[in-house]
Rosetta silent file (secondary structure, phi, psi, omega in degrees, C-alpha in Angstrom):
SEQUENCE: XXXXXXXXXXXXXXXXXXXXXXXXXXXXXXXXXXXXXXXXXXXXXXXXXXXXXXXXXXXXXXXXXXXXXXXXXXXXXXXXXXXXXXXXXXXXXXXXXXXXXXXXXXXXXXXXXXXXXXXXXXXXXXXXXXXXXXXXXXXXXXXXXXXXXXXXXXXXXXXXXXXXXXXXXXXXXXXXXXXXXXXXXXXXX
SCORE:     score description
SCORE:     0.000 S_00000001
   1 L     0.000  127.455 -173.682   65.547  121.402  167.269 S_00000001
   2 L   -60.731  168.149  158.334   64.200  119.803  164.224 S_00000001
   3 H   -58.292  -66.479 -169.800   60.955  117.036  164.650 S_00000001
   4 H   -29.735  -74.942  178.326   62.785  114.394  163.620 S_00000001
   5 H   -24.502  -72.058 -166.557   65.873  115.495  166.315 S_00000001
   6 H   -61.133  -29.119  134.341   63.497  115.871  168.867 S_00000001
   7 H   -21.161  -43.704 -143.088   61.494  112.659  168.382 S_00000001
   8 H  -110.109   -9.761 -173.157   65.376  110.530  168.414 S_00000001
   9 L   -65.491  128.758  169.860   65.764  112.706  172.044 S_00000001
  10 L  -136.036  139.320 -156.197   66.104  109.919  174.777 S_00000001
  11 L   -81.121  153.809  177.049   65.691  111.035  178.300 S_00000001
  12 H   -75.769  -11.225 -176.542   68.357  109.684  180.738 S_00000001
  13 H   -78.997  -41.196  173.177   66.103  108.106  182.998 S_00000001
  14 H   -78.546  -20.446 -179.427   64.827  105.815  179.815 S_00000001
  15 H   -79.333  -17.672  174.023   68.147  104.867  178.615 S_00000001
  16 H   -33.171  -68.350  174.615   69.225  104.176  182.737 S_00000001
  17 H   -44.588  -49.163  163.186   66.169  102.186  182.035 S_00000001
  18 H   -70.785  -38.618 -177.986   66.585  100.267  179.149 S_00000001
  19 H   -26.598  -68.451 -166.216   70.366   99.859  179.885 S_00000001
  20 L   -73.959   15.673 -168.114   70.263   98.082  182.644 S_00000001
  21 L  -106.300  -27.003 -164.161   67.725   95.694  180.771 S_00000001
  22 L   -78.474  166.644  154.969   70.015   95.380  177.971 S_00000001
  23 L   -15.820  -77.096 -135.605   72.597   93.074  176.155 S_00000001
  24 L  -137.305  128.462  177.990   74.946   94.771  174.839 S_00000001
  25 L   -63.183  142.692  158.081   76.536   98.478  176.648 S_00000001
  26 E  -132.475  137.748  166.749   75.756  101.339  175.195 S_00000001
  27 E   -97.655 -161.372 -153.595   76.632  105.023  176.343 S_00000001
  28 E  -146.820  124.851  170.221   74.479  107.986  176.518 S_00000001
  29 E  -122.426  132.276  168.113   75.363  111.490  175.507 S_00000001
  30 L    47.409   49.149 -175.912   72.944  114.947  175.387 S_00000001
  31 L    65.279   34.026 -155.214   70.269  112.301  174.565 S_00000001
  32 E  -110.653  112.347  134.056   71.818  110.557  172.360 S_00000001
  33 E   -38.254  121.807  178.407   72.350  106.359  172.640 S_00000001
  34 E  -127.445  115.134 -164.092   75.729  105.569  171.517 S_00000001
  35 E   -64.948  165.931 -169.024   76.117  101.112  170.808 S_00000001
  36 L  -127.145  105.643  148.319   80.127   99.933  172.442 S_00000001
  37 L   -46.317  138.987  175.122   81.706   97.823  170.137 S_00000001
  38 L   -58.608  139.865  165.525   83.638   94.678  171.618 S_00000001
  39 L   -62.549  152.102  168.330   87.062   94.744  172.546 S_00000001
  40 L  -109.816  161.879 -178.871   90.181   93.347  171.275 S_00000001
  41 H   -39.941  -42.133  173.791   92.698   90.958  172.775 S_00000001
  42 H   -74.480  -25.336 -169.267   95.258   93.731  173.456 S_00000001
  43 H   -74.333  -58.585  170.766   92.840   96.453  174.489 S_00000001
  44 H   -69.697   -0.813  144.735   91.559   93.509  177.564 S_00000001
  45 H   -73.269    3.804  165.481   94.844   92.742  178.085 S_00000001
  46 H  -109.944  -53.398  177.791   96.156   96.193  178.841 S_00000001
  47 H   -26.341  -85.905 -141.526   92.819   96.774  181.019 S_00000001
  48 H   -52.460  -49.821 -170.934   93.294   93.845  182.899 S_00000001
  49 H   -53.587  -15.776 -160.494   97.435   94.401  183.483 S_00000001
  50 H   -95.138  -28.707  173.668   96.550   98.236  184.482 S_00000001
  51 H   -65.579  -60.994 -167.884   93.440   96.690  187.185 S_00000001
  52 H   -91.851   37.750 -177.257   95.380   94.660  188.608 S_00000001
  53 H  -114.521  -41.462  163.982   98.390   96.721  188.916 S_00000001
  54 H   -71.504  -59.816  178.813   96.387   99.500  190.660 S_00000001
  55 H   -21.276  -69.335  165.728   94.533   96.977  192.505 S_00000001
  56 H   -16.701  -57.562 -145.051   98.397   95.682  193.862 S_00000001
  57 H  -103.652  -41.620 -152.039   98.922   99.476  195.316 S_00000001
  58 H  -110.036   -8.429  153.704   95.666  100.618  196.374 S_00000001
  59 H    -7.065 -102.645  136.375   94.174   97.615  198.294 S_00000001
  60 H    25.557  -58.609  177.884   96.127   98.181  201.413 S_00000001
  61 H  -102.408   25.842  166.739   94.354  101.798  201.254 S_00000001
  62 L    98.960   -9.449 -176.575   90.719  101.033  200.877 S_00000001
  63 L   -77.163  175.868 -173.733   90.115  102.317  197.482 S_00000001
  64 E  -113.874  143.659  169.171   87.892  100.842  194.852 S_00000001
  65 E  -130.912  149.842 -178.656   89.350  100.274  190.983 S_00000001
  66 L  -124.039  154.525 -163.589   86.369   99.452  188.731 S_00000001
  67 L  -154.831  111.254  175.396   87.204   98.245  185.541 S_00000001
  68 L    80.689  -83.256 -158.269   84.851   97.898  181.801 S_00000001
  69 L  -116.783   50.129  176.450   81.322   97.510  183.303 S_00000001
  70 L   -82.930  128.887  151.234   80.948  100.336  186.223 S_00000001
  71 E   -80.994  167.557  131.146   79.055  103.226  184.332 S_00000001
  72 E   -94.225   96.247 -155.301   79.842  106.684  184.862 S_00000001
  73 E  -108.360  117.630 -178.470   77.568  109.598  185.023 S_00000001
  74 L   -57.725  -82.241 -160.118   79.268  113.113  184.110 S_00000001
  75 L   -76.137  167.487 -178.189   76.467  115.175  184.312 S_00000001
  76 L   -93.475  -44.808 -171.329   73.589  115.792  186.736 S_00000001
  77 L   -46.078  -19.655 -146.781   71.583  116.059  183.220 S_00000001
  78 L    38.571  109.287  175.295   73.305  112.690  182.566 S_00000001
  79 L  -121.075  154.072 -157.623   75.417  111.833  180.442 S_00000001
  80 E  -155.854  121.799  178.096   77.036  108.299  180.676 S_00000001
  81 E  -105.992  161.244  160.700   80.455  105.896  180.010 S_00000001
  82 L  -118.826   72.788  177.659   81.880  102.795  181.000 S_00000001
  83 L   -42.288  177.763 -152.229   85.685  103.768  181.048 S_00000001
  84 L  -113.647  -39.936  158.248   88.042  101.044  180.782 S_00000001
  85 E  -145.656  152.626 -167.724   89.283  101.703  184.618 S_00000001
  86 E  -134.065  149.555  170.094   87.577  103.680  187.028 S_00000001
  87 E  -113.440  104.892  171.141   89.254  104.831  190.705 S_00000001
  88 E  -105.980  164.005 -169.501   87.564  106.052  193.745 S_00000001
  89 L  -140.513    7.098  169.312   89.568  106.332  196.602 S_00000001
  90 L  -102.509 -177.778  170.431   86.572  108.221  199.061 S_00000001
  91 L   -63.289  119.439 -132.727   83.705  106.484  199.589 S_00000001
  92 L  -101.860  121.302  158.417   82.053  105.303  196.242 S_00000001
  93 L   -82.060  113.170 -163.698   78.787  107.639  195.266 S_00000001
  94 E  -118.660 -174.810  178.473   76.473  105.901  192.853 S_00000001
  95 L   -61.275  -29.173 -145.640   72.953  107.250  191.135 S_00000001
  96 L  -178.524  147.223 -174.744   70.870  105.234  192.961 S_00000001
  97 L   -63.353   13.089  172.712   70.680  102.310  195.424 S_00000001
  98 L   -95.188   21.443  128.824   71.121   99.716  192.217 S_00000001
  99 L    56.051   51.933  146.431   74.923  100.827  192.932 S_00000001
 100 L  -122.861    6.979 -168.649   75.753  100.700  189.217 S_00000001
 101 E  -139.870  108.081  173.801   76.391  104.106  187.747 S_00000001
 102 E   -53.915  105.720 -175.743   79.469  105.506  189.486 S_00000001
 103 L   -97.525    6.856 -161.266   79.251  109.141  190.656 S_00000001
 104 L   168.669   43.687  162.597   82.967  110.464  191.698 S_00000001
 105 L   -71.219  174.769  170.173   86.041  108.487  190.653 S_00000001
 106 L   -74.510  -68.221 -175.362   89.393  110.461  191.099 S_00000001
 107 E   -95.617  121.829  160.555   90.661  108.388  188.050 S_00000001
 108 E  -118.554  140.075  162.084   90.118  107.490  184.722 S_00000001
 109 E  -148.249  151.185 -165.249   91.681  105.470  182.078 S_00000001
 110 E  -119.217  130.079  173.147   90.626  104.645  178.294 S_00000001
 111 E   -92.394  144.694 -169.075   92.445  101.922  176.446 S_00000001
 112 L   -98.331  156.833  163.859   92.479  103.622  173.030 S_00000001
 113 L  -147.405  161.114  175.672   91.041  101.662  169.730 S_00000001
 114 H   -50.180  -54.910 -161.732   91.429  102.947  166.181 S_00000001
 115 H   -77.034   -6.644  176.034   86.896  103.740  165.807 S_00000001
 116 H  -163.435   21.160  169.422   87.360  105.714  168.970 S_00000001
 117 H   -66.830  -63.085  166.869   90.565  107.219  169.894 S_00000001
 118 H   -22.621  -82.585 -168.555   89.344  110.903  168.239 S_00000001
 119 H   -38.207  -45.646 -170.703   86.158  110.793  170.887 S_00000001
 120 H   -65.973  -14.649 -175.000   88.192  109.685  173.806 S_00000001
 121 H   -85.610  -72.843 -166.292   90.648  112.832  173.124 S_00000001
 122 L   -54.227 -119.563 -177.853   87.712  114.961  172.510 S_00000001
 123 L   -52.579  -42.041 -151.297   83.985  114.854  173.021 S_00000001
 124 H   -91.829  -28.535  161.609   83.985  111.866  175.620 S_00000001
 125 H   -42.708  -41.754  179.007   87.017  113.719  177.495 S_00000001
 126 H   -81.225  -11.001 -166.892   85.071  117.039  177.495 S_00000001
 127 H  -113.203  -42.593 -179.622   82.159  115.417  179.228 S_00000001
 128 H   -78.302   -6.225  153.029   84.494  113.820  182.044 S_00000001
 129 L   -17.174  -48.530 -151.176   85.960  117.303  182.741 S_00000001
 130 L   -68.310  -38.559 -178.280   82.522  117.771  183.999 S_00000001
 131 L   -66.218  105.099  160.786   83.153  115.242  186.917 S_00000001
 132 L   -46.991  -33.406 -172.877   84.601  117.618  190.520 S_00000001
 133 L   -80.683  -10.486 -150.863   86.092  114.602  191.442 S_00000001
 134 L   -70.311  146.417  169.688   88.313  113.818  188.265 S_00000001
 135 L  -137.907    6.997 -175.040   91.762  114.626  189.096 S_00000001
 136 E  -179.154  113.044 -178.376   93.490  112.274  186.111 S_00000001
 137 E   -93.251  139.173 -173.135   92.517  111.085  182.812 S_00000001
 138 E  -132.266  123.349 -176.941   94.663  108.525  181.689 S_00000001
 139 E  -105.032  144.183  172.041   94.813  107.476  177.545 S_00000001
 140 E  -140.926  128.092 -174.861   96.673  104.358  176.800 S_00000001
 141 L   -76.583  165.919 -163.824   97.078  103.283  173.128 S_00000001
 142 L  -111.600  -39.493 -173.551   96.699   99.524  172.331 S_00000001
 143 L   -97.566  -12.243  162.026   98.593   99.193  168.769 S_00000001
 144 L  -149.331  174.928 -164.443  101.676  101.196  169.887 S_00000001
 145 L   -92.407  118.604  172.045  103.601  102.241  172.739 S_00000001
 146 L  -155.628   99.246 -169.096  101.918  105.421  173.959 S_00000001
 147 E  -122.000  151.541 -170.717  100.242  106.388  176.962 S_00000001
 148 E  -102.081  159.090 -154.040   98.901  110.080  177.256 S_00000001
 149 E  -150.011   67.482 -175.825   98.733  111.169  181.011 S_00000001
 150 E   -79.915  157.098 -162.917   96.305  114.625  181.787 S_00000001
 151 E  -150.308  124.107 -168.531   96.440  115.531  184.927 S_00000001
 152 L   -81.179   75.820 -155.503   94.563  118.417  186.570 S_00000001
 153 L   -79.338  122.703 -151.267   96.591  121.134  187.696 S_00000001
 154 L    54.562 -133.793  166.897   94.324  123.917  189.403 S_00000001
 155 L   -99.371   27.580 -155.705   92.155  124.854  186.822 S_00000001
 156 L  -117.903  127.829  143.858   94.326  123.328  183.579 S_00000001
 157 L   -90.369  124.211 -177.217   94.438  119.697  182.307 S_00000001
 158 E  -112.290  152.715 -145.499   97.945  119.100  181.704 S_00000001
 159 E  -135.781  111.679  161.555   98.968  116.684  179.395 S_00000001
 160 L  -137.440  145.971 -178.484  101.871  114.857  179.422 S_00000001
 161 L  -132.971  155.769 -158.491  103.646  111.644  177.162 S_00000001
 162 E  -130.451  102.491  138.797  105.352  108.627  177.445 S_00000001
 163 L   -11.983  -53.595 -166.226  106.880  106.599  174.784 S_00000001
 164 L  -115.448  166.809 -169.040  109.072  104.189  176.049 S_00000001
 165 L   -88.849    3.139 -169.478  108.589  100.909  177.895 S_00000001
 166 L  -104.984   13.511  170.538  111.414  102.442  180.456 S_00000001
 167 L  -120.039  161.414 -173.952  109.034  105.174  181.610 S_00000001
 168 L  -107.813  141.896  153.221  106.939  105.287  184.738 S_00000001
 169 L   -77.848  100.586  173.473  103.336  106.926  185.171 S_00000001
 170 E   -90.196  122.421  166.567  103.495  108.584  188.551 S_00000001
 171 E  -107.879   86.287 -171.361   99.574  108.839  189.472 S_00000001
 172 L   -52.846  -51.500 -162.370   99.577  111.384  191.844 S_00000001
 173 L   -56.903  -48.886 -167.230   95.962  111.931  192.807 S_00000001
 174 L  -124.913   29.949  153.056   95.902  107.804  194.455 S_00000001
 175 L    44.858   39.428 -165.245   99.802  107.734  194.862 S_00000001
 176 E  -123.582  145.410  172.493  100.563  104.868  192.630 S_00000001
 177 E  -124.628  160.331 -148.176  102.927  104.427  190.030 S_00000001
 178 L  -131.485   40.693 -158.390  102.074  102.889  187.061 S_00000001
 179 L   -55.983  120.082  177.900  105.578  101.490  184.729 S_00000001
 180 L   -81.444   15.793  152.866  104.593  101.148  181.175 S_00000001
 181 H   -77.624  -30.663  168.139  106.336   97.737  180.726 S_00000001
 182 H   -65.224   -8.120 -170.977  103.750   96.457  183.304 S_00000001
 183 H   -87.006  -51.526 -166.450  100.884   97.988  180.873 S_00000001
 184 H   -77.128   -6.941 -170.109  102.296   96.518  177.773 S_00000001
 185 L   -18.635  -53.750 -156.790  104.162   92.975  179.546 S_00000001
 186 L  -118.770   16.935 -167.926  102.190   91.135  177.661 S_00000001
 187 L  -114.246  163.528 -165.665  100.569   92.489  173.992 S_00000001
 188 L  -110.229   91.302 -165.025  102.407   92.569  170.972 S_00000001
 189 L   -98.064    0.000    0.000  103.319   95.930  169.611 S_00000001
């Protein structure tokens, strides 16, 4: 590791620290700060229809849906997101008693934007792998109709997609089904 590199190294315990002092979100990867750009009107407006849609189903069984500003810590080393929705359906584990950095949803989901669809597929994907509890990553595009649906079979993520506004997301892991005319009802494609 170069000086420079190693100098720009930020330990997870200081960005925990500054984070929770800060502004504006930022995540945190292999020491890395990474700033969150603001959302657009369709991207909160597919959150919100997909929150409260789980919310609808899993009330009734006790689970928690978390939604934009719950962090999420992959790693023990830490590395750390704010997914777009987050699910636990056990008892919710956090970091630390300030019960803001999420240790063990079931469920994820990413509303896609153009600046960060590539990561969410990738790099930010490969670090929630990392999470024993994950059992379903869910990508849902914002500017067309697309939502991608991995799902963790054994030891595989399998990946399957849906197109049309006449198919349903069966969410196995927290028994919910998820019909992508309720994600899109209201955005403009």
């Amino acid at each position: 590791m170069s000086s420079a590199a190693a100098e720009a190294y930020i330990t997870p315990e200081a960005y925990l620290a500054s984070e929770r002092r800060a502004k504006y979100k930022s995540e945190y990867i292999n020491g890395e700060v990474l700033a969150m750009s603001g959302a657009s009107n369709a991207h909160n407006i597919i959150t919100v229809e997909i929150t409260t849609e789980l919310n609808i189903q899993l009330r009734p069984r006790g689970c928690f849906i978390y939604s934009g500003d719950m962090r999420v810590r992959t790693t023990p080393t830490g590395s750390y997101f704010y997914p777009d929705v987050a699910v636990v359906c056990d008892k919710p584990r956090f970091e630390d008693n300030v019960f803001d950095t999420l240790l063990n949803p079931i469920l994820v989901v990413e509303v896609l934007s153009p600046s960060t669809e590539t990561y969410d597929r990738g790099e930010k994907f490969a670090h929630y792998q990392e999470l024993a509890s994950l059992q379903e990553y869910i990508l849902v595009s914002q500017d067309r109709i697309q939502v991608d649906h991995y799902r963790l079979m054994e030891t595989q993520w399998v990946r399957k997609a849906f197109h049309t506004l006449e198919d349903v997301l069966l969410l196995n892991s927290i028994e919910c089904k998820l019909p992508l005319q309720d994600i899109y009802a209201r955005v403009t494609i």
